[in-house]
C-alpha positions as CSV (number, residue, x, y, z in Angstrom):
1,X,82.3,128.7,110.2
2,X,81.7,125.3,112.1
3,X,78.7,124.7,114.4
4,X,77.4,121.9,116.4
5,X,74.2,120.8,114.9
6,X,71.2,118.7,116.6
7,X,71.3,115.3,115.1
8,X,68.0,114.9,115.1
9,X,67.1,117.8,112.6
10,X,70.1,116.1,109.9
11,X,69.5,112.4,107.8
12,X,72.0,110.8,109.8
13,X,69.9,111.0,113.4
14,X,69.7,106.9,113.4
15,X,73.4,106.3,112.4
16,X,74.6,109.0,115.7
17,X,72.2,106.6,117.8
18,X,73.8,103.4,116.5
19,X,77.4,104.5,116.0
20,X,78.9,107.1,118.5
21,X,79.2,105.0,121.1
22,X,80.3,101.9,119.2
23,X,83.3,100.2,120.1
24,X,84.1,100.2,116.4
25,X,82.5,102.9,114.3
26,X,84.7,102.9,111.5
27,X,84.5,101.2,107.9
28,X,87.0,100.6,105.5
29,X,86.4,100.1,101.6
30,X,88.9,99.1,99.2
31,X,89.3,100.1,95.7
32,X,91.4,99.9,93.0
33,X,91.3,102.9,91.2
34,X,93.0,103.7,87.7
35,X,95.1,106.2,87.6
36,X,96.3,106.5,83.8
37,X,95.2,109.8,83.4
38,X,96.6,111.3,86.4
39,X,99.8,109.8,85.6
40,X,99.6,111.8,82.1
41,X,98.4,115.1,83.3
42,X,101.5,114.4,85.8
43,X,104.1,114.7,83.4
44,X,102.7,116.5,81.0
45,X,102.2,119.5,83.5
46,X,105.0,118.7,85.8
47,X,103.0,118.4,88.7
48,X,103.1,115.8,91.8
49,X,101.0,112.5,91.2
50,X,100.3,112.7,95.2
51,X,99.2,116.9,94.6
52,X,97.0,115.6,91.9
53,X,95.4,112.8,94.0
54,X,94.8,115.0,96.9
55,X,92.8,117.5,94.7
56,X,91.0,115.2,93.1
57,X,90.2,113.3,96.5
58,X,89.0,116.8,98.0
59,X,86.9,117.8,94.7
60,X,85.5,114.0,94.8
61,X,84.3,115.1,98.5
62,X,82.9,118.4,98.0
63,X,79.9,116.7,95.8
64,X,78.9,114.6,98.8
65,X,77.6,116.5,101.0
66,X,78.0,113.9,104.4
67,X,81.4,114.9,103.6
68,X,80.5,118.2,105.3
69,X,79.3,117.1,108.9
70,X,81.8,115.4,111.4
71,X,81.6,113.5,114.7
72,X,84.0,115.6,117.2
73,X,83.8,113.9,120.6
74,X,80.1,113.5,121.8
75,X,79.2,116.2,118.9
76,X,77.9,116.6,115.3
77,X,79.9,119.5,113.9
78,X,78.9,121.4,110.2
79,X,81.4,122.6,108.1
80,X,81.5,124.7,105.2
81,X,84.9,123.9,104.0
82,X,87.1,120.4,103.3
83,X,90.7,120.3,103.7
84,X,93.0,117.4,102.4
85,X,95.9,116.6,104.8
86,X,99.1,115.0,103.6
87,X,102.2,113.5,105.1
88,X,105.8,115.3,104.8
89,X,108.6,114.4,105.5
90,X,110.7,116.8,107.3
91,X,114.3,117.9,107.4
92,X,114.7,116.1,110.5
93,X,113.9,112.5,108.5
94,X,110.4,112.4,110.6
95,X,107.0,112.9,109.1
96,X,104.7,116.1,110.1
97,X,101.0,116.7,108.6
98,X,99.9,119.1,106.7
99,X,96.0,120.3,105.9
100,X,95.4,122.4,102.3
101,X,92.3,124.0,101.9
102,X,90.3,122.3,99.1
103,X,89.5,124.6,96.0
104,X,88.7,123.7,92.9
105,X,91.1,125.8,90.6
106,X,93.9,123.4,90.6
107,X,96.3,126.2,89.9
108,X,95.5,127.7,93.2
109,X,95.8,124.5,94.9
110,X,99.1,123.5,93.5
111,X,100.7,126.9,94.5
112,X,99.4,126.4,98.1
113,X,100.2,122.7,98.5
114,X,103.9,123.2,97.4
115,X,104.2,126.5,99.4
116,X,102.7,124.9,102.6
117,X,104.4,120.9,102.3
118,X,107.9,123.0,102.0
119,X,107.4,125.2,104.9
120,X,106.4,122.4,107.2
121,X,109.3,120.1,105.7
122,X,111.6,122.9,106.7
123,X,110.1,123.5,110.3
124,X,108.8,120.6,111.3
125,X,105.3,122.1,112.6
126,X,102.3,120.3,111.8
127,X,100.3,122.9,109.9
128,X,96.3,122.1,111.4
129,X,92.9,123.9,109.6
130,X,90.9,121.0,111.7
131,X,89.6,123.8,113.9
132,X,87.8,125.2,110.1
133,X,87.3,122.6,108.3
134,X,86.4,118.8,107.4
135,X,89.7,117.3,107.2
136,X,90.8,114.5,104.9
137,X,93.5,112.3,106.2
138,X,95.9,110.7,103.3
139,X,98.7,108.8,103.9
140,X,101.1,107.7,100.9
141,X,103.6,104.9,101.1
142,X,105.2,105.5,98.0
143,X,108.2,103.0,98.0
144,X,105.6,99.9,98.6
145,X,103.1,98.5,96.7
146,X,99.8,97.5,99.4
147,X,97.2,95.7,98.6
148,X,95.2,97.3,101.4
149,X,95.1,99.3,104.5
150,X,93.2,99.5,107.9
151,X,93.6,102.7,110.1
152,X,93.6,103.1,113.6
153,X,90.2,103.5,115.8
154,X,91.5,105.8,118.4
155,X,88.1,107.0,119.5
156,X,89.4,110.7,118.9
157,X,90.6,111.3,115.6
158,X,86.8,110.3,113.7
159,X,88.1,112.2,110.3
160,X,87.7,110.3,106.7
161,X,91.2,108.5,106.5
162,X,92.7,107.2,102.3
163,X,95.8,105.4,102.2
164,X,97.8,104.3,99.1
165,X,100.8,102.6,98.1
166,X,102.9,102.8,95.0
167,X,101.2,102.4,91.6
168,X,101.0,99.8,89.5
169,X,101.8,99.4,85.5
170,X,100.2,96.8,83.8
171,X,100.6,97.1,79.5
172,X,99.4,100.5,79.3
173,X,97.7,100.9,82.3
174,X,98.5,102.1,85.8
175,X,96.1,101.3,88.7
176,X,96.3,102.0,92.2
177,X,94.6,100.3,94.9
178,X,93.0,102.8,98.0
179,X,91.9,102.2,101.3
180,X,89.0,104.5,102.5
181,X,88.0,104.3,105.9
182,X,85.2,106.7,107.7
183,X,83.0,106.7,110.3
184,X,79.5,105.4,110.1
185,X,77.8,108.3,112.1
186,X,79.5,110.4,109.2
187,X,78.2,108.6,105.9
188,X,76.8,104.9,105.7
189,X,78.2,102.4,102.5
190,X,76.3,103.9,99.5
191,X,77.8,107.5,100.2
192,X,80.9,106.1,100.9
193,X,80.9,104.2,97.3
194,X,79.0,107.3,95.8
195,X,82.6,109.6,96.9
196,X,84.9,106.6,95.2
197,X,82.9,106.7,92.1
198,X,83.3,110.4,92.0
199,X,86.8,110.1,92.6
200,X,87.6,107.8,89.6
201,X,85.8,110.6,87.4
202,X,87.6,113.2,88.4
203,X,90.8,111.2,88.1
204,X,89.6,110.3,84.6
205,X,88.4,113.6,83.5
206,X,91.0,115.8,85.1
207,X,92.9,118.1,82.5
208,X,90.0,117.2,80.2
209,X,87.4,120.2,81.4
């Protein structure tokens, strides 16, 4: 269940002071991440390169634990869950956004991410767990390759933000660069880096457990 904590009694008492009133409190990181083996356990399993990069982003996240607490207007908010929203595009030809519940059996996450992407492709309605849990933005823009990407500071939506493009084949390689933006009250640089070197292990070791 979510609940507004005291910043003072959490590690990240100085970054609130500093950063929730800053004009611009988020940061953006780039990486280029390689993405071989997720384009193996892709085919091989028949599954969705952009499924297997939202679990792997929402497993990377559940071992950091700033990952966990969110600014929400003036307040620090605890959760006890992460989601991992995605884009869909709906049957009217516009995009809606939909949130899937992190867990770590992939199976389980597979069956709910296809179930829940369909049924808000065919309605339309943006399916929402921000109210439960520490929500993920993702954005994929699939028919371009980007070198990088800045999100919007809109002084309301303060979530953890990843955008990508379309991957890269060089040889027998495919890399994919990443934007990661987040705010500094949530998680300073190290953390930050810490969650993108977890997420290139779990990309490389995924199928391999």
């Amino acid at each position: 269940m979510p609940r507004e904590i005291n910043p003072k009694d959490t590690t990240r008492a100085e970054a609130y002071t500093l950063w929730m009133n800053a004009p611009n409190p988020m940061v953006t990181f780039f990486k280029t991440l390689d993405v071989t083996n997720l384009i193996r356990v892709s085919r091989k399993r028949k599954l969705k390169f952009n499924l297997l990069m939202d679990y792997c982003i929402g497993k990377a996240a559940s071992h950091v634990r700033e990952f966990y607490t969110l600014p929400v207007g003036d307040k620090l908010i605890r959760y006890d869950t992460i989601a991992v929203n995605t884009i869909v595009k709906n049957k009217t030809g516009e995009v809606s956004s939909c949130d899937i519940l992190f867990t770590e059996d992939l199976e389980t996450f597979n069956r709910e991410y296809l179930d829940y992407t369909n049924q808000v492709a065919e309605t339309g309605t943006d399916r929402d767990l921000s109210a439960d849990s520490m929500v993920i933005g993702t954005s994929a823009i699939i028919d371009t390759e980007l070198d990088g990407a800045v999100g919007m500071n809109s002084g309301i939506f303060n979530n953890p933000f990843m955008i990508w493009g379309k991957y890269r084949k060089k040889f027998f390689r495919y890399t994919l660069p990443v934007s990661f933006q987040f705010h500094h009250t949530q998680m300073d640089g190290a953390h930050a880096g810490s969650f993108l070197a977890n997420l290139q292990n779990e990309i490389n070791n995924l199928g391999r457990q």
